[in-house]
N, CA, C and O atoms as a DFTB+ gen file, in Angstrom:
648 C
 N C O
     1  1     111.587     201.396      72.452
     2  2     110.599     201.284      73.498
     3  2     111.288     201.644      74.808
     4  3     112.134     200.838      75.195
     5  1     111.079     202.641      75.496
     6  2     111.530     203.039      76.541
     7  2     110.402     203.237      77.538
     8  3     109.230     203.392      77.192
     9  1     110.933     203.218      79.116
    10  2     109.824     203.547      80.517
    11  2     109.607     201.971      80.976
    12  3     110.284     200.991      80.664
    13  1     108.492     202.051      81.781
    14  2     107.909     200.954      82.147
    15  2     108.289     199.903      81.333
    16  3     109.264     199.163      81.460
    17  1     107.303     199.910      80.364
    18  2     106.512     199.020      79.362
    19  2     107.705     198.492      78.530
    20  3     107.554     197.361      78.067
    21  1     109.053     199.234      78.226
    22  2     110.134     198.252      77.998
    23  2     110.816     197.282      78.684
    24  3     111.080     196.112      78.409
    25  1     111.145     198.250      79.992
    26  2     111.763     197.367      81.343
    27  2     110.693     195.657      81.338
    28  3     111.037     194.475      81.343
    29  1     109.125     196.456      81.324
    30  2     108.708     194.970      82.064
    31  2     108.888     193.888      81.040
    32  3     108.794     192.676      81.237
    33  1     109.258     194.735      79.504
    34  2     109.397     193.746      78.565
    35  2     110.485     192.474      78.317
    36  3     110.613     191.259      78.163
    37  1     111.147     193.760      78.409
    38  2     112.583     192.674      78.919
    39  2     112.896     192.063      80.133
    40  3     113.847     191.291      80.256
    41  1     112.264     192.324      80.886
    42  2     112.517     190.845      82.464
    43  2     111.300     190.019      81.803
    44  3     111.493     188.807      81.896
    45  1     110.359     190.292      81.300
    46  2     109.287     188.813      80.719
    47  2     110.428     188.320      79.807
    48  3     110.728     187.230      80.295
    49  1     110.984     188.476      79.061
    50  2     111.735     188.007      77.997
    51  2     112.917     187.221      78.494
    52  3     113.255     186.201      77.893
    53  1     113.429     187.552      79.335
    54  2     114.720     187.194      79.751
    55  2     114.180     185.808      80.708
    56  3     114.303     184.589      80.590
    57  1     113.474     186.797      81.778
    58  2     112.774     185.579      82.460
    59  2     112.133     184.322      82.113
    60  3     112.278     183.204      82.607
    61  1     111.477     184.684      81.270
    62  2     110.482     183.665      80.731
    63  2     111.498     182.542      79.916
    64  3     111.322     181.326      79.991
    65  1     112.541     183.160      79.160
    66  2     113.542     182.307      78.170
    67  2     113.868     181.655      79.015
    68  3     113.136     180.761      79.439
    69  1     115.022     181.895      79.496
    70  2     115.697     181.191      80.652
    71  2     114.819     179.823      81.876
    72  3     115.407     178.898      82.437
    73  1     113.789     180.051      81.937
    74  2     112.811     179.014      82.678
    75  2     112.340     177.843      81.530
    76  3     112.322     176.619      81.664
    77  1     112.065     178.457      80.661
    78  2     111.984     177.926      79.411
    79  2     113.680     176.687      79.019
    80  3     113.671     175.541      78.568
    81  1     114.673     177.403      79.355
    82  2     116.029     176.522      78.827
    83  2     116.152     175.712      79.956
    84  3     116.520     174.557      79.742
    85  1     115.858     176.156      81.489
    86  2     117.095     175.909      82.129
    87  2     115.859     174.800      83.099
    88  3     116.316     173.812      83.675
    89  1     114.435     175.089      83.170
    90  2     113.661     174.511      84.153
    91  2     112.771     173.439      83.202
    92  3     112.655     172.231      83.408
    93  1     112.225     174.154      82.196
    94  2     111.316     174.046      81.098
    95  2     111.513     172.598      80.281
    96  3     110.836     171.610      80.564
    97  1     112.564     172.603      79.193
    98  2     112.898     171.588      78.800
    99  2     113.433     170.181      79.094
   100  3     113.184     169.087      78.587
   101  1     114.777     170.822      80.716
   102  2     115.664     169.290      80.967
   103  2     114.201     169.075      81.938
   104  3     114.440     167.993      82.476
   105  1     112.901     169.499      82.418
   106  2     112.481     168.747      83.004
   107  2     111.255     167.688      82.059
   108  3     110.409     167.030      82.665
   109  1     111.317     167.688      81.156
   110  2     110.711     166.881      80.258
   111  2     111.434     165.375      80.275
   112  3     111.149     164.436      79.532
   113  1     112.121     165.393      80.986
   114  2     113.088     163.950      81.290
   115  2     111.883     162.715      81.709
   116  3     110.726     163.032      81.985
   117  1     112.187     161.816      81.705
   118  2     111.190     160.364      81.863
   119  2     111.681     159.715      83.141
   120  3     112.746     160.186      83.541
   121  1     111.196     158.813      83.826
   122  2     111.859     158.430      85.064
   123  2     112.789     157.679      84.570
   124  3     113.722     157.503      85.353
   125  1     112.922     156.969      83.169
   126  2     114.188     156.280      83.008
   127  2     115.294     156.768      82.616
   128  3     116.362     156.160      82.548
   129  1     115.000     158.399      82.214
   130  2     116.615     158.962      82.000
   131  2     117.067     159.413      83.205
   132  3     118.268     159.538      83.444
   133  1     115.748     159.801      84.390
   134  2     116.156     160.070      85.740
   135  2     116.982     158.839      86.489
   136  3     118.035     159.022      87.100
   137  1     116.529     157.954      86.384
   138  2     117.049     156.506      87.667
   139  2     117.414     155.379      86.471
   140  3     117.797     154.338      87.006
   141  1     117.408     155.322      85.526
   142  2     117.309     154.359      84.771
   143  2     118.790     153.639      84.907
   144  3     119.625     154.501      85.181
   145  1     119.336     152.393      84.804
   146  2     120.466     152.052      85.358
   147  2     121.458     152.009      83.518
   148  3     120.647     152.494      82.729
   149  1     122.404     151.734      82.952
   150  2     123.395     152.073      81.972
   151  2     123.892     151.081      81.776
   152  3     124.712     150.709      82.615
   153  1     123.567     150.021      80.332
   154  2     124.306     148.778      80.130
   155  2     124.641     149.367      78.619
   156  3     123.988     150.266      78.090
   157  1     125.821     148.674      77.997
   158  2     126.264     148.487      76.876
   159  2     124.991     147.527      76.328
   160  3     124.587     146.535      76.934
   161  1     124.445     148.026      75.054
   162  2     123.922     147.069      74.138
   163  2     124.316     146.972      72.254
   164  3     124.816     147.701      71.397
   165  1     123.924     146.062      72.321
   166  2     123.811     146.104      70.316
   167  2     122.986     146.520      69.643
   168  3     121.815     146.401      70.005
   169  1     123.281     147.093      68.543
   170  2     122.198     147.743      67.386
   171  2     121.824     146.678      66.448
   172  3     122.567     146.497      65.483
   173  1     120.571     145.801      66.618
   174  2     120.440     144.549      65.236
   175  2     119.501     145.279      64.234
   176  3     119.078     144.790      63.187
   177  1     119.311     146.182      64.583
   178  2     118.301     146.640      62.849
   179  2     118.001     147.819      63.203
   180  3     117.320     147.971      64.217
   181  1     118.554     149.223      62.250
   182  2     117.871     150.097      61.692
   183  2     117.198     150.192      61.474
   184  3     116.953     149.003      61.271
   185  1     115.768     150.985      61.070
   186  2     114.832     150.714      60.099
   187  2     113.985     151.676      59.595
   188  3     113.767     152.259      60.657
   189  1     113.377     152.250      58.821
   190  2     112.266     153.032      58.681
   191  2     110.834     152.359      58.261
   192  3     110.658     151.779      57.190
   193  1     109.843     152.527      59.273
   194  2     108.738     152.355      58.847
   195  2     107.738     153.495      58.885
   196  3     107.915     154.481      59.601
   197  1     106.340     153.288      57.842
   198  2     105.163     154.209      58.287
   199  2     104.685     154.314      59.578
   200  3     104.568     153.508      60.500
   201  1     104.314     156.056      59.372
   202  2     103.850     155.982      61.167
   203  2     102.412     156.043      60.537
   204  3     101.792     155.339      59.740
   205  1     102.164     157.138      61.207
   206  2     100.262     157.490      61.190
   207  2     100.403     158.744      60.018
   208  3     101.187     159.690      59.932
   209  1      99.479     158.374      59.326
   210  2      99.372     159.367      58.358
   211  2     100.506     159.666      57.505
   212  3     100.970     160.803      57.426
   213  1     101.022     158.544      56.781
   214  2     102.209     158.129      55.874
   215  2     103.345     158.766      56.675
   216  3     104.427     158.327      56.285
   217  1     103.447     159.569      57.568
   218  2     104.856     159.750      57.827
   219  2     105.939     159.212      58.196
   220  3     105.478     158.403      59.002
   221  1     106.922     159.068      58.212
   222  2     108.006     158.233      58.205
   223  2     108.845     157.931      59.631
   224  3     109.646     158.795      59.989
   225  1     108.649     156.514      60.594
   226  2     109.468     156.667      61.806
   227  2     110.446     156.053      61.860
   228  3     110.258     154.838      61.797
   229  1     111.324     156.327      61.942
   230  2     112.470     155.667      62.313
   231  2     113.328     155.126      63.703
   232  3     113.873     155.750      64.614
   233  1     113.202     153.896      63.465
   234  2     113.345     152.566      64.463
   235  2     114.878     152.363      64.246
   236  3     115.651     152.609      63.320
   237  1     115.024     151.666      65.820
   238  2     116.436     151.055      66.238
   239  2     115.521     150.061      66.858
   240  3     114.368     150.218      67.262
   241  1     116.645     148.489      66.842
   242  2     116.035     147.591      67.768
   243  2     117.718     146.912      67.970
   244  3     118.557     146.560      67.141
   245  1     117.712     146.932      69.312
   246  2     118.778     146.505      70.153
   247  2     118.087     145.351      71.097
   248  3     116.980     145.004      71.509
   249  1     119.778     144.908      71.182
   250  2     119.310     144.024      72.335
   251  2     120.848     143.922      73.151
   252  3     121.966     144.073      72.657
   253  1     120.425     143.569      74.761
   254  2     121.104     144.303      75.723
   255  2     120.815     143.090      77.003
   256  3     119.770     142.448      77.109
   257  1     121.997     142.975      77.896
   258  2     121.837     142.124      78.927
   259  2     121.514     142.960      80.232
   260  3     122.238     143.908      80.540
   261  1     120.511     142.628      80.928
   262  2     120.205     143.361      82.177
   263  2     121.324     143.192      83.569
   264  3     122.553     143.121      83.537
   265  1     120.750     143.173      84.304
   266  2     121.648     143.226      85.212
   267  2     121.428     141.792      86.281
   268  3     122.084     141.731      87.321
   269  1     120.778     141.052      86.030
   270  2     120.391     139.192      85.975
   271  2     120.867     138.675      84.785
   272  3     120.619     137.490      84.563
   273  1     121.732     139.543      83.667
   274  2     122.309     138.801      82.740
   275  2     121.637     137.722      81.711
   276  3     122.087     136.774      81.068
   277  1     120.004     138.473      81.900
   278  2     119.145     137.765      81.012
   279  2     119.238     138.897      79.662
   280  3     119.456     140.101      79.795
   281  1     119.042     138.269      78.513
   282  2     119.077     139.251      77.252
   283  2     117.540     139.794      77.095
   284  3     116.544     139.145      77.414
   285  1     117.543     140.740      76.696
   286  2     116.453     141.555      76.151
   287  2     116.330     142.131      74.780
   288  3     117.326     142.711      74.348
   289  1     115.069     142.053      73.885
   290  2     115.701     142.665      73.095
   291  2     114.264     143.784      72.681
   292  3     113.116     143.519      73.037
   293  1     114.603     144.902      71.959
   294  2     113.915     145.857      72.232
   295  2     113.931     146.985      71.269
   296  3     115.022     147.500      71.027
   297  1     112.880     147.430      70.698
   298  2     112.631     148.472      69.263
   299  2     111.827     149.723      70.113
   300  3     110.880     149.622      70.894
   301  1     112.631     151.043      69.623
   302  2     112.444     151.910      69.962
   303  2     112.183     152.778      68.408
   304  3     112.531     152.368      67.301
   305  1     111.504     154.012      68.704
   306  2     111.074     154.993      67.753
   307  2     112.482     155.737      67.766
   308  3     113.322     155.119      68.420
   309  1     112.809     156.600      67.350
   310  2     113.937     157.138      67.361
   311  2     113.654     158.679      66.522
   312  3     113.577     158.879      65.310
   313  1     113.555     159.495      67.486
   314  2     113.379     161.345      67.206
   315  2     114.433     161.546      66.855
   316  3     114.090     161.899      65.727
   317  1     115.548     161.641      66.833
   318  2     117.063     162.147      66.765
   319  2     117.146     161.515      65.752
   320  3     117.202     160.288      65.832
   321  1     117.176     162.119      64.581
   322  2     117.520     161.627      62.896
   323  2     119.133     161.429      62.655
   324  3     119.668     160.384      62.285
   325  1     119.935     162.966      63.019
   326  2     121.089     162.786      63.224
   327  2     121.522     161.644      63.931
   328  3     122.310     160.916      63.328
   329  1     121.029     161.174      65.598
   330  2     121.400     159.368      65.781
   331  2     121.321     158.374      64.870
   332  3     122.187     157.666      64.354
   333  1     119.422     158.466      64.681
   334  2     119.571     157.142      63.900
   335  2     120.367     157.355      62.545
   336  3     120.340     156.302      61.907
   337  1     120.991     158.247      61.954
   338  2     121.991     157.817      60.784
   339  2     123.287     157.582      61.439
   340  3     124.288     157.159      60.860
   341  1     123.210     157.854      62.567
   342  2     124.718     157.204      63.001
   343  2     124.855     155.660      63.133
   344  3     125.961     155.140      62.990
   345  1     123.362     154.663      63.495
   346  2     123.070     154.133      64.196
   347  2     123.635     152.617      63.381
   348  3     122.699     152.211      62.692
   349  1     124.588     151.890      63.286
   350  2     125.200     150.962      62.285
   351  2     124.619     149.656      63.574
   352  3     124.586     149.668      64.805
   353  1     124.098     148.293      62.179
   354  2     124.077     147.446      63.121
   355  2     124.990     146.785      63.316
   356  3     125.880     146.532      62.504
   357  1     124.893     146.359      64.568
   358  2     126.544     145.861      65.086
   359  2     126.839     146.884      66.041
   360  3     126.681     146.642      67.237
   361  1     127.058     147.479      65.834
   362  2     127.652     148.565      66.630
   363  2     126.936     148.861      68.304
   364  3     125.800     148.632      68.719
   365  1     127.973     149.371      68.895
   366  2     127.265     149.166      70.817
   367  2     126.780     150.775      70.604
   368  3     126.980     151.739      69.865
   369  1     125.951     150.340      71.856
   370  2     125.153     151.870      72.255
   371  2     124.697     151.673      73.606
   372  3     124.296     150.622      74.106
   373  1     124.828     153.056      74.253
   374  2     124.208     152.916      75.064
   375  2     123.042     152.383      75.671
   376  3     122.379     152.272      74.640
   377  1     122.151     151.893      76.736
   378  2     121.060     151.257      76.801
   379  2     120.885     151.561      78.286
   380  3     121.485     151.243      79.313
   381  1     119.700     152.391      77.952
   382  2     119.627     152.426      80.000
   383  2     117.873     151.283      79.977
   384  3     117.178     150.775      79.098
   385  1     117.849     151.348      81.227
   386  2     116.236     150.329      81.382
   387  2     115.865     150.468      82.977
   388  3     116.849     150.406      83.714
   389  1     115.185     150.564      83.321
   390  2     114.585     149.878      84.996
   391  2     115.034     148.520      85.212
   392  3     114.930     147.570      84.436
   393  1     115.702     148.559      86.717
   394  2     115.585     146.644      86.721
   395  2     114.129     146.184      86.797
   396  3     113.816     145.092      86.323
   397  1     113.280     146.940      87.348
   398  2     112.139     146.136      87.283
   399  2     111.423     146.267      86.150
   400  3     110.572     145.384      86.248
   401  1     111.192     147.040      84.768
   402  2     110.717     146.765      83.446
   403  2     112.052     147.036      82.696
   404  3     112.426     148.206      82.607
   405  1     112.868     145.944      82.098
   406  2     114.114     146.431      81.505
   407  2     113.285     145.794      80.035
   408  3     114.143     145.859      79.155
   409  1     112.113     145.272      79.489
   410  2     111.325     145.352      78.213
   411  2     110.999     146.810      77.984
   412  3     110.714     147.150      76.836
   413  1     111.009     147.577      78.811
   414  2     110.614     148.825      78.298
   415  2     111.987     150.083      78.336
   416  3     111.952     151.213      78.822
   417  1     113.075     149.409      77.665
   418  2     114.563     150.590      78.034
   419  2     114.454     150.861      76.859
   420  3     113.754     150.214      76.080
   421  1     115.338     152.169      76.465
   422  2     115.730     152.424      75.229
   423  2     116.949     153.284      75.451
   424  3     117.673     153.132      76.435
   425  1     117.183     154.274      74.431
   426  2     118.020     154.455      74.568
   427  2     118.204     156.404      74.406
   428  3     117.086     156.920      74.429
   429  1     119.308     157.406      74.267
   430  2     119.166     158.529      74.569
   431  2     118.903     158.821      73.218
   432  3     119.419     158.194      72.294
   433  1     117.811     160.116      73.022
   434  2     117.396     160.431      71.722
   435  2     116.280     159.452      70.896
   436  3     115.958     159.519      69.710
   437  1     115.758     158.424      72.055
   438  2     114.796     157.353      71.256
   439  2     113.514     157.667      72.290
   440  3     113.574     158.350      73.312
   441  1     112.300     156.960      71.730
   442  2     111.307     157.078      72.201
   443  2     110.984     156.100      73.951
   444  3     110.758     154.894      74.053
   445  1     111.056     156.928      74.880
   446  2     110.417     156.190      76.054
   447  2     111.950     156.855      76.950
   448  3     112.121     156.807      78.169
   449  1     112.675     157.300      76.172
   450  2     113.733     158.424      77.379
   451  2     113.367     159.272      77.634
   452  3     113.044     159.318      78.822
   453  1     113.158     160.378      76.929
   454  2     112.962     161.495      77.077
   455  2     111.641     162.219      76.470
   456  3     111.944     162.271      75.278
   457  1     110.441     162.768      76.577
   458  2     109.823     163.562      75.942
   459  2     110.237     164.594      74.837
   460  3     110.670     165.712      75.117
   461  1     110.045     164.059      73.358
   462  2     110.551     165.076      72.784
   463  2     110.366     166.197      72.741
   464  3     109.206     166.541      72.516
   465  1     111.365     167.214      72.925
   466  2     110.920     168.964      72.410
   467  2     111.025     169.408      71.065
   468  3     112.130     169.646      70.578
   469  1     110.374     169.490      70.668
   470  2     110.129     170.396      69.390
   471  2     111.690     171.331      69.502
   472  3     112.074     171.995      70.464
   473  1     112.347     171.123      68.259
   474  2     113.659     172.059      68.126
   475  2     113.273     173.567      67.904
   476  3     114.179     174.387      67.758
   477  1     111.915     173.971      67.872
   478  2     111.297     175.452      67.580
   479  2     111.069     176.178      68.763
   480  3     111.064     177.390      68.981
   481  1     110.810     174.833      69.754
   482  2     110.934     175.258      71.360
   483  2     112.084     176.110      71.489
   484  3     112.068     177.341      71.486
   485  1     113.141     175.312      71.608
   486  2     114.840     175.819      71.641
   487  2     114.449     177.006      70.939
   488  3     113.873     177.984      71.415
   489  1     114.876     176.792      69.590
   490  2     114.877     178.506      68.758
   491  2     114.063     179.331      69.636
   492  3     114.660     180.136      70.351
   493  1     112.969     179.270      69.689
   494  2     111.996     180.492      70.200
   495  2     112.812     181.044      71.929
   496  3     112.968     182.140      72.467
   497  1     113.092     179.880      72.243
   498  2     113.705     180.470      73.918
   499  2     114.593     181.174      73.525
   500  3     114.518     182.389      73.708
   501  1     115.759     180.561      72.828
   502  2     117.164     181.540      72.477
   503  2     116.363     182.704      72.263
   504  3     116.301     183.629      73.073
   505  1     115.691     182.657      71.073
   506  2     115.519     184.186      70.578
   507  2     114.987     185.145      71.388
   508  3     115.343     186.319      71.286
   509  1     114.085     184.741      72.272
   510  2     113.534     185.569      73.219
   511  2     114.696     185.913      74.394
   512  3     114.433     186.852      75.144
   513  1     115.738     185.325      74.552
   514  2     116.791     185.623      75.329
   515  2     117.219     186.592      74.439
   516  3     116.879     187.734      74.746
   517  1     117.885     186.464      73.398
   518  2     118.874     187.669      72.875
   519  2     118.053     188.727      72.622
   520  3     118.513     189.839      72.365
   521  1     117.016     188.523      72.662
   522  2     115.667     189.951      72.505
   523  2     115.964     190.314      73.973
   524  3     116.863     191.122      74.207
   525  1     115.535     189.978      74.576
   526  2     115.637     190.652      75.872
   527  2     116.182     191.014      76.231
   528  3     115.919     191.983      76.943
   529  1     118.225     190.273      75.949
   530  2     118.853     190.868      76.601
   531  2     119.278     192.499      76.061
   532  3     119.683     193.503      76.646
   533  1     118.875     192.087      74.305
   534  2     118.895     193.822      73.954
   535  2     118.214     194.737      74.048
   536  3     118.741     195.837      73.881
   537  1     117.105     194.682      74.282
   538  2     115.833     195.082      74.757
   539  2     116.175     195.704      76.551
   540  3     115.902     196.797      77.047
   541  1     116.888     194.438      77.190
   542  2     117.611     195.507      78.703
   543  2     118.358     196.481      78.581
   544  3     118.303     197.469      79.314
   545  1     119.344     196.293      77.414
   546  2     120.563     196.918      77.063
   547  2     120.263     198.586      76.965
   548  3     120.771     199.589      77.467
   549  1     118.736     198.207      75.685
   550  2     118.579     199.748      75.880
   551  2     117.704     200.488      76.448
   552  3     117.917     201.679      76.673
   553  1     116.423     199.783      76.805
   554  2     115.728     200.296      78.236
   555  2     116.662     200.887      79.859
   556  3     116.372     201.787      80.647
   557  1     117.983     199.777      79.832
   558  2     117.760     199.952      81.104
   559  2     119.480     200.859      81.334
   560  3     120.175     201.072      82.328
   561  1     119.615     201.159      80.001
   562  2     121.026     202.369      80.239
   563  2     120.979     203.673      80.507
   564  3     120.139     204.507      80.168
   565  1     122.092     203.798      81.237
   566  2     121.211     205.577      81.654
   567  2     121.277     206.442      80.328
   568  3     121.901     206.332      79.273
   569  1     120.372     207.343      80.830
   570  2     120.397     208.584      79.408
   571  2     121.646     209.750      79.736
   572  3     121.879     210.313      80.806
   573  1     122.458     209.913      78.218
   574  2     123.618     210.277      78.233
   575  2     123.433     211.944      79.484
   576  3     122.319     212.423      79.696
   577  1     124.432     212.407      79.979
   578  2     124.232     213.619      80.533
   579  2     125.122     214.658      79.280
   580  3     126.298     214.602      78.918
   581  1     124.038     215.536      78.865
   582  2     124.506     216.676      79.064
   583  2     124.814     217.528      79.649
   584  3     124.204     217.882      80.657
   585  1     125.998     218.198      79.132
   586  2     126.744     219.595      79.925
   587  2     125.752     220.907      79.547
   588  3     125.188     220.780      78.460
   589  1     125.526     221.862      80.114
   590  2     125.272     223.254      80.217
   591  2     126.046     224.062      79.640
   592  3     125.807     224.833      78.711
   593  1     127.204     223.835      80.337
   594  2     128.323     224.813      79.750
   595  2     128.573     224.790      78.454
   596  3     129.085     225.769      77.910
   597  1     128.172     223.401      77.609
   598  2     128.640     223.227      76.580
   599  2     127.960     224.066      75.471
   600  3     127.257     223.186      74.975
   601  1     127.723     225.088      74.813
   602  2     126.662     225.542      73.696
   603  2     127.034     225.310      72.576
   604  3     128.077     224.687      72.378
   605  1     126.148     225.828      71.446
   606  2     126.246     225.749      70.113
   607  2     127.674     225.926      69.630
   608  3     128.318     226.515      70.498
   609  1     128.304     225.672      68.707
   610  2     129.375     226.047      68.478
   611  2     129.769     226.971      67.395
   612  3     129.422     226.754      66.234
   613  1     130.583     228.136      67.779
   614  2     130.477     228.987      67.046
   615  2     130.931     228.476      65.370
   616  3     131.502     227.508      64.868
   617  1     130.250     229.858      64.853
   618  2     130.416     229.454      63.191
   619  2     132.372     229.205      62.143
   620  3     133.288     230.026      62.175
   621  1     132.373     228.470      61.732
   622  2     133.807     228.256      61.351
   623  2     134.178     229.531      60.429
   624  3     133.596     229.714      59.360
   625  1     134.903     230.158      60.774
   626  2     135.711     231.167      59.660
   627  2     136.842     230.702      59.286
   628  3     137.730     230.215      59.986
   629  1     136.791     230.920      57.686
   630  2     138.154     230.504      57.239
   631  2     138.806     231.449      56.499
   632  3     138.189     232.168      55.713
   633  1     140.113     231.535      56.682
   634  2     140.478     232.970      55.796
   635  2     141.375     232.637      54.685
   636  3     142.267     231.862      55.032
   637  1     141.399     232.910      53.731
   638  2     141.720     233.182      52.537
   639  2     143.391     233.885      52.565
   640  3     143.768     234.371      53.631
   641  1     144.008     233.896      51.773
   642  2     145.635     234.269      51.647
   643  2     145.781     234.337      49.993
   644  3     145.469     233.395      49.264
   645  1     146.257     235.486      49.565
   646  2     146.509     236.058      48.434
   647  2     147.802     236.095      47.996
   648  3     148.074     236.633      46.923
């Protein structure tokens, strides 16, 4: 695809990816991963239960001292599968919360931090980046110059020896 109609293809592509990685996704953040304050807490139960429509959610419930040193304790959904198999009870974890609703904290990769993105989001941005950027590569290189001087090249003779 060459002219216009490639060029404008590849700045939509490039453009669009990149707003998509860099504006797009980290602003899906929650006000508690924005301001939210950072205590050490405990993991007391793993868990998997049914969500809606038999599917399967998987829960952490911690509990964590605020910053009045009152305990809280608190069950979150948990998107990040890779976490929750990390997630041993007993074990500390991070815990951010509001001082003024610290019943509603959780934790990074759990439900009420962050808005989840779909991991197809990601794929599709990358891909539309490395499209584009090859898609610039060959829209937007100059076309080789030929020489004049250069012509056909004469026919090869080969000679023979007896």
């Amino acid at each position: 695809m060459k002219g216009a109609a490639g060029k404008a293809l590849a700045v939509i592509l490039v453009v669009g990816a990149m707003y998509v990685l860099l504006v797009g996704l980290p602003g899906t953040r929650t006000e508690l991963a924005r301001r939210g304050v950072r205590e050490i807490g405990e993991v007391q139960l793993v868990d998997t239960q049914a969500g809606p429509g038999g599917a399967s959610v998987h829960t952490v419930t911690f509990i964590f001292a605020d910053t009045m040193k009152r305990n809280h304790q608190v069950t979150r959904a948990v998107y990040d599968t890779g976490l929750w198999q990390r997630l041993k009870p007993g074990s500390e974890v991070a815990v951010y919360f509001l001082p003024e609703k610290p019943d509603q904290a959780s934790i990074a990769g759990a439900e009420g931090y962050s808005a989840p993105a779909p991991p197809s989001v990601r794929f599709v941005a990358w891909t539309a980046l490395v499209a584009g950027i090859v898609l610039a590569v060959r829209v937007f290189r100059p076309a080789p110059v030929h020489s004049a001087e250069v012509g056909p090249r004469p026919p090869r003779v080969t000679v023979a020896r007896r």
